[in-house]
Every structure is written in C-alpha cells, then in structure tokens.
N, C-alpha and C positions, 0 to 999 in steps of 0.2 A: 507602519512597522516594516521593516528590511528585512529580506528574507533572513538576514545574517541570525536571527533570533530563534531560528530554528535549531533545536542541538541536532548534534551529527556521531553515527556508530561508527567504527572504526572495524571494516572489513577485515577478515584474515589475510586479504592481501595487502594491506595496510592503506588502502585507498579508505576514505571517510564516504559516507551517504547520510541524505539529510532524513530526520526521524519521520518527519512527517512530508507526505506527497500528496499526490491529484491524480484522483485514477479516472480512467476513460469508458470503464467498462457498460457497456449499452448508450454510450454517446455514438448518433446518428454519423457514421462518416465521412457524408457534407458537414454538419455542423462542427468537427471534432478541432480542426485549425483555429474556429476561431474561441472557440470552448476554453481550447489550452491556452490560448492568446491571454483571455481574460486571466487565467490561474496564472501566469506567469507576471499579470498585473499586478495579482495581489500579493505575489511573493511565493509562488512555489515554484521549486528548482528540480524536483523530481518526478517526474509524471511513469502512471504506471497503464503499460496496455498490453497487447497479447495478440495475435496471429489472428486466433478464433473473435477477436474484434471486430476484424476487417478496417479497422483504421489506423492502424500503425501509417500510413502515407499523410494521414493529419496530423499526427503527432509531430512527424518530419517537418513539414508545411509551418507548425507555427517557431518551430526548433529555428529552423534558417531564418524566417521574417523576425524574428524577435529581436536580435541585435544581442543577445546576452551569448559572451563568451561560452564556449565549447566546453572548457573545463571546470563549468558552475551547472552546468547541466546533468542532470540523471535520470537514466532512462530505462526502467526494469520490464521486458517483455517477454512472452511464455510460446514455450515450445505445445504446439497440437498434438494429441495423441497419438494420433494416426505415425508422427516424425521420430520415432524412440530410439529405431536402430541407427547406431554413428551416422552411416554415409548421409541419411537421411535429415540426423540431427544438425548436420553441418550447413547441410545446403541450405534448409528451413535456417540457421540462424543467420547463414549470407542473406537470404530473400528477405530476413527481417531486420538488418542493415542496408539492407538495399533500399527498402520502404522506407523504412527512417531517414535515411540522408545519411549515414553516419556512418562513417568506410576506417574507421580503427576503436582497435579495442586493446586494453590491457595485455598482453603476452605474460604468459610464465605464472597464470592464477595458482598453479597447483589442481588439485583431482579434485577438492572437496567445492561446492556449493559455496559462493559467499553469503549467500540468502537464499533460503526455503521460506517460497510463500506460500502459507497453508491458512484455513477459518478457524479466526478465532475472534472470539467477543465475549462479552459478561455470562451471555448462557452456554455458551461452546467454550469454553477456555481452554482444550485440547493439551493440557498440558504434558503430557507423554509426549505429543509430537514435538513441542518445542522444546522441552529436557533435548530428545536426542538429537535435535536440531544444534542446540546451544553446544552442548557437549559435544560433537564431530565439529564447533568452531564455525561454524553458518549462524547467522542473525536470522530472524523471523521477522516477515512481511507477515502482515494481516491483513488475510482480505474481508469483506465483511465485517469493518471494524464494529459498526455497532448496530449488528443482525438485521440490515436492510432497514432497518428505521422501528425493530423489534424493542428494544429495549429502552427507546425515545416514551415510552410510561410507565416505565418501570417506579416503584415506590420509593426503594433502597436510595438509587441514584438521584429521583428528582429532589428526595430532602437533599439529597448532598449538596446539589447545582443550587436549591433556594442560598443555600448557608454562605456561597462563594460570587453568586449575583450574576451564575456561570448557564446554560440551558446542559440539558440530559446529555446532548451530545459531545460539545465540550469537556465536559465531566468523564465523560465513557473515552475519550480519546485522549486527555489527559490519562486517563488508568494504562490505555498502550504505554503511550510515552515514558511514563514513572515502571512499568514491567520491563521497557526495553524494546518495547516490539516500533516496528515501522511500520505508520499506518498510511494507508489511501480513503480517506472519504472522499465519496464521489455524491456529485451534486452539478447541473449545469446551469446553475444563479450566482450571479456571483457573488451577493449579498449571501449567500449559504456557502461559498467560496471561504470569504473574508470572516464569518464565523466558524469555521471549522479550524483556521489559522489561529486563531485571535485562542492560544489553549496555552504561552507559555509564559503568562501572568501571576499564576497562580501553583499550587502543589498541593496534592492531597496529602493526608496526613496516611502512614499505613496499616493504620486502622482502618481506614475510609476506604482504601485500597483491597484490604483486606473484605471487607465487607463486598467490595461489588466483584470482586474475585468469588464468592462465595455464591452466587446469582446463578454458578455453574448447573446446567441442568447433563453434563454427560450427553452422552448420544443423542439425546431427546432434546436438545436444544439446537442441535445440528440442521444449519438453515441448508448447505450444499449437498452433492451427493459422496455417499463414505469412499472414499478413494479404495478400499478394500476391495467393494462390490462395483467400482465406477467404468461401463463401459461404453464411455461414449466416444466415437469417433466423426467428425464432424464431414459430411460427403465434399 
C-alpha cells in the first residue's frame, strides 16, 4: 500500500498534511533513525516528535538517509515549556531545525496555529478544545490517539472491529480519521507499524462513530496532565 492512500487536511495556509503519522515519543534516541527508517517503509510521510524527546537529531538522520523527496515529508515538533517567551521561542525553534536537518520553512503562515496538538481519544474526546481549535481554523493533532493502549478492551469498539475483520486499534484510529483529527500511533514493531496504517479500507458508519464518541469519560478519562494545572518544565 503507497503512502498515497493516506487522505490529507488542507492547512489554513493552504499547504496539505497527511491524516495519519508515526510519532516518536519515548523512542530511545539511538534507536529513533532506524525506527523512522522502518515507518517510512511502510509508508508514513509524517513523523511526529518534540524537543522534550531528545531525538529530533533521529528524526533528521532517517529524513536525509531515506531518499524520499523533501516536499512529501512532514514533520510536527513542540516547543518546551520552559521556551514561551518570543526570543526564546524562536531560538528553540532554529535548534529544532537545526536537529532536524531541515533549514526552511513556509513564510507568511499568518498568527493562527496550523495545528494544535492536544489528548484526545474515545475516553478523553476533549471536545471543547477542538471546537475552539477548529473554529480559530487550526486542525487537531491527537496525541494519544487511543489512551496508550486504554481503550484496546473496550466492549463498544471490540464488537465494532469483530464486524469489519478490523482490531480495537484500527477501529479507534479509523474514528480520528472519519472526525477529522490527525493521528500519531506510536509503536516501534513494524508489523504494529503496518497495522496502524492498514485503517483506510474501510468506514465506519456514524452511528458506530457515534457510539465510540460516546465512550467519553470527561476529565476522568484524561490520561495526561490538565494543561490548566500543568507545570512542568523539563531541567
């Protein structure tokens, strides 16, 4: 399957990004190069990683040795807490172009957010934040697409996944997809790779949709910590 099978949102600054990605997060990083190597076997073109990683220099590493053109590539990385104020944010995002390999970027985005990535899953469905997300014209990244592997026994979903010959996760990453949101399941097998992709076969009905939306537990399904009360700055 070509990555080309991936659908793609349509940024507000009219660039495309593919719905579904390979995220890095707690990939060792020595291992993290060849990690994305393999994901970029199976056909991901997005890879998602972050400062507080420590491996954005991996990410780079399999970027150049890959051979795959520049402009099929996407690469969403997060700013540290500690980096908020401009002068600060600016530098931190040269250092995380500088790690990456990757010395240009779009000009002229505009002030808003093309994407806010926030948690959201069948028991978190956070939808207040992604209303105002949608609404100021930002797509939603999900991290945690399906609650660190929480919702892999859930009842609702496993009937669903029997009825489509599909597993829990699938099915839960299909519901991003079919809502809009831009997932990263992360996984360093690639055979769990190659099933996390293997999701646009198929369509849930939204009904079925409906129902694992429904799985919301508010607050209390919240696997991260509440950005409200969150104060962690990493030494």
């Amino acid at each position: 399957m070509s990555h080309m099978t991936v659908p793609t949102i349509t940024l507000n600054n009219q660039t495309t990004i593919p719905q579904l990605g390979f995220g890095v997060f707690q990939v060792p990083p020595a291992e993290t190069a060849e990690t994305v190597s393999q994901a970029f076997e199976v056909g991901y073109r997005h890879i998602d990683t972050a400062e507080m990683y420590q491996n954005e220099k991996g990410v780079g590493e399999a970027i150049a040795s890959s051979g795959i053109a520049r402009d099929e590539l996407y690469v969403t990385s997060k700013l540290n807490n500690g980096f908020h104020r401009p002068d600060d944010a600016r530098r931190a995002f040269d250092e995380t172009l500088s790690a990456l390999g990757l010395d240009r970027i779009v000009a002229e985005t505009g002030v808003v957010p093309a994407v806010n990535q926030i948690e959201v899953h069948p028991y978190f469905t956070n939808e207040d934040a992604r209303a105002a997300s949608i609404r100021h014209g930002a797509e939603v990244e999900a991290w945690s697409p399906i609650a660190q592997g929480k919702v892999l026994d859930d009842e609702v979903i496993n009937k669903i996944a029997a009825n489509y010959g599909k597993t829990a996760s699938q099915v839960t990453l299909r519901w991003h997809v079919e809502r809009g949101d831009i997932v990263f399941p992360k996984t360093m097998k690639q055979e769990r790779m190659r099933e996390n992709f293997d999701i646009f076969d198929f369509t849930l009905t939204q009904d079925e949709v409906a129902q694992i939306s429904a799985l919301d537990r508010g607050g209390d399904g919240r696997n991260g910590p509440n950005p409200d009360t969150f104060d962690y700055i990493p030494d």
